[in-house]
C-alpha positions as CSV (number, residue, x, y, z in Angstrom):
1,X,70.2,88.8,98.5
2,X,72.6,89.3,101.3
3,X,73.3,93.1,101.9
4,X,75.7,92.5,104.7
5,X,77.6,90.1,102.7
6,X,78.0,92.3,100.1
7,X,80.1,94.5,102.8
8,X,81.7,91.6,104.7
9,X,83.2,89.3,102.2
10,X,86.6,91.6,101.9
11,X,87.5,91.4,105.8
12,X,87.3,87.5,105.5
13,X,90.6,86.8,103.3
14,X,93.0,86.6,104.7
15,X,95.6,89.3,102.7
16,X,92.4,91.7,102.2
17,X,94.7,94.5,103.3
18,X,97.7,93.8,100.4
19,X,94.9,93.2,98.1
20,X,92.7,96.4,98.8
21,X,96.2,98.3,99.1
22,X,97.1,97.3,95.6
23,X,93.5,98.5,94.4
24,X,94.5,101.9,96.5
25,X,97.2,102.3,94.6
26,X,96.2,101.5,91.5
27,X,93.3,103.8,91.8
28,X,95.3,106.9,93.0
29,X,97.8,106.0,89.5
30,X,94.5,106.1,87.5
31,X,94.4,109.6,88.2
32,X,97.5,110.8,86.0
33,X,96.7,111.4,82.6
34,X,97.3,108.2,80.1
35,X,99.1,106.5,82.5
36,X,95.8,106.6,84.4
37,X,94.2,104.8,81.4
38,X,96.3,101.8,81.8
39,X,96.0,101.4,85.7
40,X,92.1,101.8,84.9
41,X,91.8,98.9,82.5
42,X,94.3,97.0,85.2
43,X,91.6,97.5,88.1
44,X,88.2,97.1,85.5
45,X,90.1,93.5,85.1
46,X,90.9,93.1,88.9
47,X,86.7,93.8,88.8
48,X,85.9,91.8,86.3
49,X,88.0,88.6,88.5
50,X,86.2,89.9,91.4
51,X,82.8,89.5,89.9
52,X,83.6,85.9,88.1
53,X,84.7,84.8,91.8
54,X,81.8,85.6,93.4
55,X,79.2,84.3,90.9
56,X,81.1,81.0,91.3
57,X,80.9,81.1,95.0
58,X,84.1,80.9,96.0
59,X,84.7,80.9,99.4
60,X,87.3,83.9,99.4
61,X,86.3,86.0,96.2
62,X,88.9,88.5,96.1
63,X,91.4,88.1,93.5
64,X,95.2,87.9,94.3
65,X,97.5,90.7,92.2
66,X,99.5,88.2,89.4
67,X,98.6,88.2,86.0
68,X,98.7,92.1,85.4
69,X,98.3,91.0,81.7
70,X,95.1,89.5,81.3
71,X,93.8,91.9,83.7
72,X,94.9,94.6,81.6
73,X,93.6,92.9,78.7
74,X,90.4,92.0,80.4
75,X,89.5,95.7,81.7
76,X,91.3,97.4,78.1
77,X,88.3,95.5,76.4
78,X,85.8,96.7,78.9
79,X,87.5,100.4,78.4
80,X,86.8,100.0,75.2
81,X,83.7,98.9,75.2
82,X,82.5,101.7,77.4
């Protein structure tokens, strides 16, 4: 297992700043009550992509922002769930 990798991989896409500023700023939304439970399942979905991407090896893992739906639908099962 690559340790390093694990902390690189973000800095080599090339919109890693858009991308990790749309996490930001879903995060910070996360923190007002029941509107925060929406943004949450939003970025458990975004983490969910993430994860799928990297087990498959893709060469840039981090997911691009489109298709707020099935993120939402992906991390409100995962909400639920937990």
């Amino acid at each position: 297992m690559d340790f390093g990798y694990s902390l690189s991989y973000v800095f080599e896409d090339q919109a890693w700043v858009s991308k990790l500023a749309m996490l930001v700023l879903f995060m910070l939304l996360s923190a007002i009550p029941l509107l925060g439970l929406l943004a949450l399942a939003v970025v458990l979905g975004y983490m969910v992509e993430l994860v799928s991407n990297v087990r498959s090896g893709l060469p840039n893992p981090l997911p691009t922002w489109d298709g707020y739906e099935t993120k939402f639908r992906t991390g409100g099962y995962l909400l639920i769930a937990w």
